[in-house]
Backbone bond lengths (Angstrom), bond angles and torsions (degrees), N, CA, C in turn:
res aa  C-N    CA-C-N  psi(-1)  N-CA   C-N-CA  omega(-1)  CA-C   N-CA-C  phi
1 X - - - 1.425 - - 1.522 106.14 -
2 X 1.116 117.82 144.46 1.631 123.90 172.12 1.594 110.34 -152.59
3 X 1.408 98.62 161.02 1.347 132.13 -175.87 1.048 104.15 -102.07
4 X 1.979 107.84 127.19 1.869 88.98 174.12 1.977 91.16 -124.68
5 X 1.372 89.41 167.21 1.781 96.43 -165.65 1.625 94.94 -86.41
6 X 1.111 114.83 130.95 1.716 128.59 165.46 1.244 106.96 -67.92
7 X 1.777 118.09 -3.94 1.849 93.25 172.12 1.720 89.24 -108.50
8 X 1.116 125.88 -60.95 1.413 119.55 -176.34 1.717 139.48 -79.94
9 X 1.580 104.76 0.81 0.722 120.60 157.34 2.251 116.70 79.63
10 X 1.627 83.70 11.19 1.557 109.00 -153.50 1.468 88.48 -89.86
11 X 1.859 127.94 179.20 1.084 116.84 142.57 1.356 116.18 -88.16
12 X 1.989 112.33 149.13 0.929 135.33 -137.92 1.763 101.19 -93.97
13 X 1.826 79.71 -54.78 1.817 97.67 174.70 1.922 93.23 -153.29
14 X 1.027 104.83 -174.56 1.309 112.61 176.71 1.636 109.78 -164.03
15 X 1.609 116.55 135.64 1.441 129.64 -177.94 1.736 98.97 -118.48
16 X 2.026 105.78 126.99 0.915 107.84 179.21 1.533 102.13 -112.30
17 X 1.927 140.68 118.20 1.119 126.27 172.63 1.402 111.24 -50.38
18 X 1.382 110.72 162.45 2.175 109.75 147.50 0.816 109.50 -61.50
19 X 1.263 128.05 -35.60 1.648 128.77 174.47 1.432 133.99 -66.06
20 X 1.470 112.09 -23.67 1.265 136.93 178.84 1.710 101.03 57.71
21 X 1.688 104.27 42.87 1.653 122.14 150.36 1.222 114.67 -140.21
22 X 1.451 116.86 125.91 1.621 125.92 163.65 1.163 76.04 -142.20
23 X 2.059 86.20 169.05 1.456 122.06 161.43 1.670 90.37 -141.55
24 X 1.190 95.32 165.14 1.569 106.55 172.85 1.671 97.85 -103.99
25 X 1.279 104.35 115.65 1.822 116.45 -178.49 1.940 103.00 -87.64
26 X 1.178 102.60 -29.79 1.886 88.33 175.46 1.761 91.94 -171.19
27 X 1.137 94.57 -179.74 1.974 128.85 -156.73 1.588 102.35 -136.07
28 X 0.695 116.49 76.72 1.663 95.47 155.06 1.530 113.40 -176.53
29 X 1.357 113.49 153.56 1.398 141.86 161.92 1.844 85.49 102.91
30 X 0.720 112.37 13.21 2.334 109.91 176.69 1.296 83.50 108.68
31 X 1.245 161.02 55.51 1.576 139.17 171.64 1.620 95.79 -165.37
32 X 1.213 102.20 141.51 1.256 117.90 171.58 1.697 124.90 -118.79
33 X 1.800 116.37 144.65 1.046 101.16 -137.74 1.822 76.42 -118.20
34 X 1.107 100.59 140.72 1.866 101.69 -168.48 1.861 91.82 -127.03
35 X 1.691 96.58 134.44 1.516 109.79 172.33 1.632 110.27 -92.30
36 X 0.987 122.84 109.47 1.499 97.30 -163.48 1.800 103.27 -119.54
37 X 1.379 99.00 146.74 1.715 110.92 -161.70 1.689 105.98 -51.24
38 X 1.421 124.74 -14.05 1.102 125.31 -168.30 1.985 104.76 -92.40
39 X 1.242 119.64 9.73 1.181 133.33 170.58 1.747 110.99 87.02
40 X 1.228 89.05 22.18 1.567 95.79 -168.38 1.692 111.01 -95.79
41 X 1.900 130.96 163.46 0.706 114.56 -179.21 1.250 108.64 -116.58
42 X 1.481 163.70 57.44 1.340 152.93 -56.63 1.799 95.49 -160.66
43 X 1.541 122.51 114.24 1.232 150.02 -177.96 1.650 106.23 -82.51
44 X 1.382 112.10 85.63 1.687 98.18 167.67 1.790 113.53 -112.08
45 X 1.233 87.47 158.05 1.912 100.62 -179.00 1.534 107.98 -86.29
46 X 1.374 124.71 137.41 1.996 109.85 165.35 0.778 105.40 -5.71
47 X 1.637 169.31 -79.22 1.458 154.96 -38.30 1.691 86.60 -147.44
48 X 1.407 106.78 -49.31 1.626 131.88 -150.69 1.537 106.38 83.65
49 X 1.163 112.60 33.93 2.021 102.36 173.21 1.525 87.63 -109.26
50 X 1.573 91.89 119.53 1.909 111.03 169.91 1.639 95.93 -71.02
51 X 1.420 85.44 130.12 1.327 108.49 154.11 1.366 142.43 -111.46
52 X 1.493 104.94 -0.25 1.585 104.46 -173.19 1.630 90.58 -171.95
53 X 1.431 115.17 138.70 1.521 123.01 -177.47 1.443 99.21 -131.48
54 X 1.819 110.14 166.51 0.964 120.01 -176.11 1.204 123.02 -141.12
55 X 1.755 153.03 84.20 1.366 147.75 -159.78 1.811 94.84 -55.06
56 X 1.418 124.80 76.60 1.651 95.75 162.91 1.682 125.71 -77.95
57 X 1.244 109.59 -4.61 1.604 119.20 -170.64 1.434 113.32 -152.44
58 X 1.219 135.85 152.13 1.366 140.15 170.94 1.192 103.80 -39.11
59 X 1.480 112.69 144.28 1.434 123.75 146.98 1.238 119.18 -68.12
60 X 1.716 122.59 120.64 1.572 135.82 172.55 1.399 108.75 -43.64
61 X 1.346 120.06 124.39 1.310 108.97 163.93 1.194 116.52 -56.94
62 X 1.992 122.05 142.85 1.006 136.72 -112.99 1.851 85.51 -108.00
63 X 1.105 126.74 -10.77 1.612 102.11 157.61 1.581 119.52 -125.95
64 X 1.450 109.46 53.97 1.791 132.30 159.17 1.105 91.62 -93.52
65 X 1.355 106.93 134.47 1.320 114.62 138.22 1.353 139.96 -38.76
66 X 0.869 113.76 128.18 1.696 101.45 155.71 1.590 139.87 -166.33
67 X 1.148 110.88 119.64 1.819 125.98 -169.92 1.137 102.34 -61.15
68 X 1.716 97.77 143.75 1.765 102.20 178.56 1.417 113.77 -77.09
69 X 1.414 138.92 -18.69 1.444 125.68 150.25 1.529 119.71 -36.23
70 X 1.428 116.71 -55.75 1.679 124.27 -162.42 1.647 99.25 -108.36
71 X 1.276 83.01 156.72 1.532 125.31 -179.34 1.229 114.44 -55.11
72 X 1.590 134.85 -161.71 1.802 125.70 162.36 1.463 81.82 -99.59
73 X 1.104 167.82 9.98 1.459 157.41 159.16 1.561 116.60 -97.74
74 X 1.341 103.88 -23.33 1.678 102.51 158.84 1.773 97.86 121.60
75 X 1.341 111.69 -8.77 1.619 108.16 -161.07 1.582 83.80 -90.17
76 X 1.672 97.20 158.10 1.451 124.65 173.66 1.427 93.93 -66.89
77 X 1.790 103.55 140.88 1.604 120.73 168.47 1.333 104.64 -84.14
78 X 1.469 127.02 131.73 1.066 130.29 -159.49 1.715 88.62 -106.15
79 X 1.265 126.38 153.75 1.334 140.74 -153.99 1.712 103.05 -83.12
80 X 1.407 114.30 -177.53 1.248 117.49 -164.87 1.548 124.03 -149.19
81 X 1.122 130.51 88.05 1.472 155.68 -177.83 1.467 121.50 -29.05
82 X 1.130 109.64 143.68 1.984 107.63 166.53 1.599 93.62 -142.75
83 X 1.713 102.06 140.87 1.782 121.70 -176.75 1.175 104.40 -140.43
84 X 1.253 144.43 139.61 1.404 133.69 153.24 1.459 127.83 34.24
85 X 1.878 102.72 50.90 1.456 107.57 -170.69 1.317 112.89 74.62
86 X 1.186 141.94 6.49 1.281 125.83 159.81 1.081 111.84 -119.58
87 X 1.404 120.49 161.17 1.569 147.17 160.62 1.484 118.43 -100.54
88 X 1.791 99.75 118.82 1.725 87.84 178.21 1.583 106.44 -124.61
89 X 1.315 132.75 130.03 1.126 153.98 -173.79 1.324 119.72 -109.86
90 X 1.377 120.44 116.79 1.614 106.69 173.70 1.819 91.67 -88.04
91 X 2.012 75.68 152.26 0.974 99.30 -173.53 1.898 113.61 -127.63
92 X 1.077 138.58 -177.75 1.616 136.74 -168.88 1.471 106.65 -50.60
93 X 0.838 97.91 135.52 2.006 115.55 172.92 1.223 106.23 87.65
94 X 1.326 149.10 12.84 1.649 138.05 -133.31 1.455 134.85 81.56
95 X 1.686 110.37 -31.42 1.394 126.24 -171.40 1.542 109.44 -57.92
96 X 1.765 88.79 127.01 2.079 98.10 -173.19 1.408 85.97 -94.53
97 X 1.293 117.76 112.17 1.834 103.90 153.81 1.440 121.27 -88.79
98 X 1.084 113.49 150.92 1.680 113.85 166.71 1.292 118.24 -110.53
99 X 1.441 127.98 139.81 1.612 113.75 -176.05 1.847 95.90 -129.72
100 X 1.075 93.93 139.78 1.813 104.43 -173.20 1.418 93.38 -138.11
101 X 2.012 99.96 150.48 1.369 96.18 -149.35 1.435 86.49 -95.61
């Protein structure tokens, strides 16, 4: 995944999974919120330096495939919210977590 700069047109920063799957699930407050194929929920700053991760789901066993749209079961990752200081993420089985700082 990478960041490219709106003045130079360069990359900005760049995030590589272990998995070699992310998506960026949301933007906001300066931090970016990365779904990453390894079941993780992964906190980066503009910069791309993670600052804070999250196990929401098993790690795929390590020679499945897996696309940064879908899950290790194959279903689409459904996106991920911010309200009044919190972040809510589904997480394995159905489970919505919320994390407040």
């Amino acid at each position: 995944m990478k960041a490219i700069s709106t003045t130079t047109y360069g990359t900005a920063w760049s995030y590589r999974s272990p998995r070699g799957a992310a998506t960026v699930r949301l933007a906001a407050g300066g931090y970016v919120y990365v779904g990453d194929g390894n079941g993780k929920l992964v906190l980066s700053e503009r910069t791309g330096a993670v600052v804070w991760s999250h196990q929401l789901w098993a790690e795929p066993h390590p020679m499945e495939n897996v696309l940064a749209e879908e899950d290790w079961r194959g279903w689409v990752n459904p996106g991920i919210a911010t309200h009044g200081g919190r972040v809510f993420a589904p997480g394995q089985d159905g489970v919505l977590t919320a994390f407040a700082d």
